[in-house]
C-alpha positions in Angstrom: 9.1 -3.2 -65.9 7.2 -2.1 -68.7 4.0 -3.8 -67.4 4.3 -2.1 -64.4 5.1 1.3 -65.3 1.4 1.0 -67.4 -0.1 -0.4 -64.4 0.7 2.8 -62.1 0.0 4.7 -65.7 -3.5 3.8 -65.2 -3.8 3.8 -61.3 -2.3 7.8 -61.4 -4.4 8.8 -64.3 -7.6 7.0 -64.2 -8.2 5.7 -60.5 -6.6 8.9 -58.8 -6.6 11.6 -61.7 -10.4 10.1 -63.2 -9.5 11.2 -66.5 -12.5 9.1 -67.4 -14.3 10.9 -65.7 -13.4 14.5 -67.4 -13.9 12.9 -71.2 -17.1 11.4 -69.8 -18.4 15.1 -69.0 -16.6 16.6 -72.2 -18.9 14.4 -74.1 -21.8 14.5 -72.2 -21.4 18.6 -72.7 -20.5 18.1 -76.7 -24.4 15.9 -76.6 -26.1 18.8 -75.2 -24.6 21.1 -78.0 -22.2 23.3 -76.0 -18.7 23.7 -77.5 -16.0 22.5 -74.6 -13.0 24.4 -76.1 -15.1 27.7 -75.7 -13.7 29.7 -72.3 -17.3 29.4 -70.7 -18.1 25.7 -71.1 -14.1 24.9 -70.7 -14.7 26.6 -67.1 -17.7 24.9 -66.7 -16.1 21.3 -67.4 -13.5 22.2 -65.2 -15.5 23.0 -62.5 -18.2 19.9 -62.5 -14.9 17.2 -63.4 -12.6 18.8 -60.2 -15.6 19.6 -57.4 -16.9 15.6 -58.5 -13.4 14.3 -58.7 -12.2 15.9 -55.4 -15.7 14.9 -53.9 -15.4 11.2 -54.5 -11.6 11.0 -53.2 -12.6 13.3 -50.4 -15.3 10.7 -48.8 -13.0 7.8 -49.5 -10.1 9.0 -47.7 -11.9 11.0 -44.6 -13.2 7.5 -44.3 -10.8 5.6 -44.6 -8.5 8.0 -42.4 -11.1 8.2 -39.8 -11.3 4.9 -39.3 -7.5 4.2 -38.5 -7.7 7.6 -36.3 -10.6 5.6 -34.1 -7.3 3.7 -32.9 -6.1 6.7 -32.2 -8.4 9.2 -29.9 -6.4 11.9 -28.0 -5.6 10.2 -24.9 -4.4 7.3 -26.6 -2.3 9.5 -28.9 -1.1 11.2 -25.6 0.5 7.6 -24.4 2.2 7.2 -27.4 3.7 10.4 -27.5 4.7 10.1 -23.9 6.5 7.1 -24.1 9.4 8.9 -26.6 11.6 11.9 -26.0 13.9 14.2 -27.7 13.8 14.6 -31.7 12.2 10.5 -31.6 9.7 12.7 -29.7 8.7 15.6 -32.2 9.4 12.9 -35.4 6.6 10.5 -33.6 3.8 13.7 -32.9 4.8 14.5 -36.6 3.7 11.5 -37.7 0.8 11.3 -36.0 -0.4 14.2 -37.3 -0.8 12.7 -40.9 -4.1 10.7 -39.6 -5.9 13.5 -37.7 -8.0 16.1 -39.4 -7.6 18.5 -42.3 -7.5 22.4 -41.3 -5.6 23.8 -38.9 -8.9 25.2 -36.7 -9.4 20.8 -36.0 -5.7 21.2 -34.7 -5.3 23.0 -32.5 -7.9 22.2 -29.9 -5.8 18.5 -30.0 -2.8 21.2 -29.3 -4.2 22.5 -26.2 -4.9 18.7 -25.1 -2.0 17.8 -25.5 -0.1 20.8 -23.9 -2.2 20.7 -20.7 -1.5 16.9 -20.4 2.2 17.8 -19.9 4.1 16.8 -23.0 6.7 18.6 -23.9 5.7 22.0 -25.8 8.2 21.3 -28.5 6.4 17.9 -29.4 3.1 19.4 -29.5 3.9 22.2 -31.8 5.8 19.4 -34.1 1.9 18.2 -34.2 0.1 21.4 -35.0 2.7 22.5 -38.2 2.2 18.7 -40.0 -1.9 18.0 -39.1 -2.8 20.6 -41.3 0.0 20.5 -43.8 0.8 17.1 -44.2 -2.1 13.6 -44.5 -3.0 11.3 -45.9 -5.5 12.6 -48.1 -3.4 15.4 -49.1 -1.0 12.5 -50.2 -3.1 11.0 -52.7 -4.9 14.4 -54.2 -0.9 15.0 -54.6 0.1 12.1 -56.2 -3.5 12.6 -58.8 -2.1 15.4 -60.3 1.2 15.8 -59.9 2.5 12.1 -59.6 4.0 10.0 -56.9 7.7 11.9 -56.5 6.6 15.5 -55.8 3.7 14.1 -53.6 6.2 11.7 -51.3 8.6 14.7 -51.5 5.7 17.0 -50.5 4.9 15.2 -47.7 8.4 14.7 -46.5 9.4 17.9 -46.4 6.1 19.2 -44.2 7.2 16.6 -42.0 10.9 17.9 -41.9 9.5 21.3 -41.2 7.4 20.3 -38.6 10.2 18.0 -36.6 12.5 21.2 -37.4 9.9 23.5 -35.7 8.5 21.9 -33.1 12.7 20.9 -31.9 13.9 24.3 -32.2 10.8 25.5 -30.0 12.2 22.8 -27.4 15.6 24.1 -27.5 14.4 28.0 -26.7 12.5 26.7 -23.5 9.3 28.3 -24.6 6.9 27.6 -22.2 6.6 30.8 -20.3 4.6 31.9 -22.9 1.6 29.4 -23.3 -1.4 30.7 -21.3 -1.5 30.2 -17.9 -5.0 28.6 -18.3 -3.8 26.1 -20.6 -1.4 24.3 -18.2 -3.6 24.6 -15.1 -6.8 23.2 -17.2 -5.2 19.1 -17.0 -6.3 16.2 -18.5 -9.1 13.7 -18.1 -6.6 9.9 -17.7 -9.6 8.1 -19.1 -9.0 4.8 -21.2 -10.4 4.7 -24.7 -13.3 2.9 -25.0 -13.1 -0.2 -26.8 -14.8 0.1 -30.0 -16.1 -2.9 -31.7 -15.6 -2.9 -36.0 -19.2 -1.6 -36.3 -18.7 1.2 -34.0 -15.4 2.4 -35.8 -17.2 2.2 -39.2 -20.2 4.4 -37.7 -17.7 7.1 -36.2 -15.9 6.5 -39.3 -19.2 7.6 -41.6 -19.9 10.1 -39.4 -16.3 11.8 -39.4 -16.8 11.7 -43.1 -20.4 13.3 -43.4 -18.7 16.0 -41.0 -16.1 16.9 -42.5 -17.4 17.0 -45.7 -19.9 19.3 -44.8 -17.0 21.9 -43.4 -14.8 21.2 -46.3 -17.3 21.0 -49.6 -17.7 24.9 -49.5 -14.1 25.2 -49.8 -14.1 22.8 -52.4 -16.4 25.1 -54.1 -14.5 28.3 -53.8 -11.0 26.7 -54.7 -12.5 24.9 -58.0 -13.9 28.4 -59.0 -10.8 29.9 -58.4 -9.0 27.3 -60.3 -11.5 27.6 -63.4 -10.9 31.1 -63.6 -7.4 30.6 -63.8 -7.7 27.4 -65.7 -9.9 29.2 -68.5 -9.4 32.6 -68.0 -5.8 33.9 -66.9 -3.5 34.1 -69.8 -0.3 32.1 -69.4 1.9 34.9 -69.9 0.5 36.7 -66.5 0.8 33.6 -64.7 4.5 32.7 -66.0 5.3 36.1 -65.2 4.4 36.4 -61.6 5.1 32.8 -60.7 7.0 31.9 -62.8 11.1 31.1 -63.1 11.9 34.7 -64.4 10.6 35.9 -60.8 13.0 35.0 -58.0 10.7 36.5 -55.6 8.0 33.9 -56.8 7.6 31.8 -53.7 8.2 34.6 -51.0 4.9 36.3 -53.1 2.9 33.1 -52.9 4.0 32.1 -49.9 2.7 35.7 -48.4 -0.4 35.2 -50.4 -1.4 32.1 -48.5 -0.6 33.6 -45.0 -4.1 35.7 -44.6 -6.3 32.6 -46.6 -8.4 30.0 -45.1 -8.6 26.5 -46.8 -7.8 23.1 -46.3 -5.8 21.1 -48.3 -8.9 20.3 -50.7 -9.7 23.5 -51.1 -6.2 24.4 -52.4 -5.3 21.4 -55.0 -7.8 23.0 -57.6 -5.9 26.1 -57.5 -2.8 24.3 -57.6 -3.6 22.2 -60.7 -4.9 25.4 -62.5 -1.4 27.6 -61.5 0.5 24.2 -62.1 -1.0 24.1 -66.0 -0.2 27.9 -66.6 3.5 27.3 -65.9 3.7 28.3 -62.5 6.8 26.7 -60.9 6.3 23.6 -58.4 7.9 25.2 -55.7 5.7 28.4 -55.8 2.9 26.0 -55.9 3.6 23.9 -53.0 4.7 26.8 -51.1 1.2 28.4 -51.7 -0.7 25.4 -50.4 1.6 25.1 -47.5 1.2 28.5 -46.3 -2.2 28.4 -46.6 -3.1 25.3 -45.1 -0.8 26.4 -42.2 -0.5 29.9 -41.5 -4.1 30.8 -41.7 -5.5 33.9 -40.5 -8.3 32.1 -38.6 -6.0 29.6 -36.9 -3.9 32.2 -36.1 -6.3 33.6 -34.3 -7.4 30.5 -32.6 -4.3 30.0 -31.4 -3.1 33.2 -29.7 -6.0 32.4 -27.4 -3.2 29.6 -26.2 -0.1 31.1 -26.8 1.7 34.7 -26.3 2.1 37.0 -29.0 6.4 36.1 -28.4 5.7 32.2 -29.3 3.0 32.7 -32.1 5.7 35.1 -34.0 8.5 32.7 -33.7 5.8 29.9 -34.6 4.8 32.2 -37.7 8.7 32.6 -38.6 9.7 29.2 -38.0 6.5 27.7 -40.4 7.0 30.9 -43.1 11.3 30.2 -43.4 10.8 26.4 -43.6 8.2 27.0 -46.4 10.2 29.1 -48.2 13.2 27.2 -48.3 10.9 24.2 -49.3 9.7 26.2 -52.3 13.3 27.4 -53.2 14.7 23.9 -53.5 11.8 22.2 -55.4 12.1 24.9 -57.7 15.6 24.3 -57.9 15.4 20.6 -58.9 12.0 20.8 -60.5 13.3 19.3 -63.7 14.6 16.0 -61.6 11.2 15.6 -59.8 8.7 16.4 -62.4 
């Protein structure tokens, strides 16, 4: 037992966390005569440690990920979700938004696919809430810095919230309000192509190189933020606004995230910073939910689709579900952690 708890010691902190990698650029810095536990070169460590950490997992996941979604292209996806029905239904298009991409802009035009293919509206929007909150990646960057409990709970409660979500927007017979265009636009019933292993690995580089490109500026702007806190934030402010003297905590951060845009790699850095100040888990999580969900850009993307009646309760439904998430991890925070 013992052997194995140092084996998963070692996966968590060095393969996934690359502790290695920090105390390699601590003394690299030290060489070159700068001080690391000054504020300045503490921020700057941070900041070259989390943008190459995030980088390397980054590429390894959106290619690994890309290349089991190459099974998977919308029509295919379309076929499995039409062979299921009810709450089986939303659980499956839940799931299956774990392997497709990161932000919730690469969603939603999936969404509209899948809506004006005629599967049930419920089952679609069960899709939309866990692609961007929810994958695989996100999994592992979990599990890096805050261990393999809260990053399986994580991920199971963005799936409850989207099965919850998309089944409650079943049972209120919301189709009236999609866009007319949407449903008269149909589907293409076109086969996948079959790939051979060479092709898959191509489409899986180049989903990689893509992404990466939309992502790595992100990356840059959420390790900044997280230096700043990291370095420069006293832990007193941070303990005090998110911490567990404020009940109001995860309402505050989940409002915060509402109007940001950023993927799930965008947000960890900020997450590790708040989570080393003392910020509870719960207020955390329910930042990086609410951000990687309820963005203002999506938002806006997706009213083009929907009427303002269905993106409110959509809002509501994603928002409540969040909150309650935060609530209860802060609640049993000292079991998980």
């Amino acid at each position: 037992m013992q052997t194995l708890k140092a084996i998963w010691d070692f996966f968590q902190s060095q393969l996934l966390g690359m502790k290695w990698l920090n105390d390699l650029i601590s003394r690299g810095l030290n060489l070159l005569g700068f001080d690391t536990t000054s504020r300045w070169i503490g921020s700057v460590q941070f900041f070259i440690y989390d943008v190459i950490k995030i980088t390397l997992l980054l590429c390894f996941l959106i290619f690994i990920i890309s290349y089991i979604q190459s099974y998977f292209p919308p029509e295919r996806s379309r076929k499995i979700l039409g062979r299921f029905h009810g709450i089986g239904a939303n659980s499956v298009a839940a799931l299956l938004g774990t392997v497709t991409p990161f932000c919730s802009c690469s969603s939603i035009p999936l969404f509209i696919g899948f809506t004006s293919a005629g599967l049930p509206l419920g089952v679609t929007f069960s899709f939309l809430i866990s692609s961007p909150m929810v994958d695989l990646g996100s999994l592992v960057l979990l599990m890096s810095i805050f261990g393999a409990k809260v990053a399986v709970i994580y991920v199971i409660a963005g799936l409850i919230i989207a099965v919850i979500g998309g089944t409650l927007i079943e049972k209120l017979h919301m189709e009236k309000h999609v866009e007319s265009f949407i449903y008269t636009a149909g589907s293409v019933d076109i086969e996948s192509p079959n790939l051979t292993r060479k092709d898959r690995l191509v489409y899986a580089k180049e989903q990689m190189l893509s992404t990466f490109k939309k992502v790595f500026p992100y990356i840059l702007i959420g390790v900044g933020i997280g230096a700043v806190i990291h370095n420069w934030i006293p832990e007193g402010w941070v303990s005090t606004a998110l911490g567990s003297n404020n009940p109001f905590g995860v309402i505050l951060a989940t409002l915060i995230g509402v109007p940001m845009y950023a993927d799930i790699f965008g947000t960890i850095p900020v997450a590790e910073a708040l989570f080393a100040k003392g910020a509870q888990l719960g207020v955390i999580l329910s930042f990086m939910m609410a951000v990687t969900t309820l963005s203002l850009p999506s938002m806006i993307m997706l009213r083009k689709a929907i009427k303002p009646k269905l993106l409110a309760l959509f809002i509501a439904i994603c928002t409540i579900g969040i909150i309650i998430i935060g609530y209860l991890f802060n609640a049993f925070q000292a079991l998980i952690v």
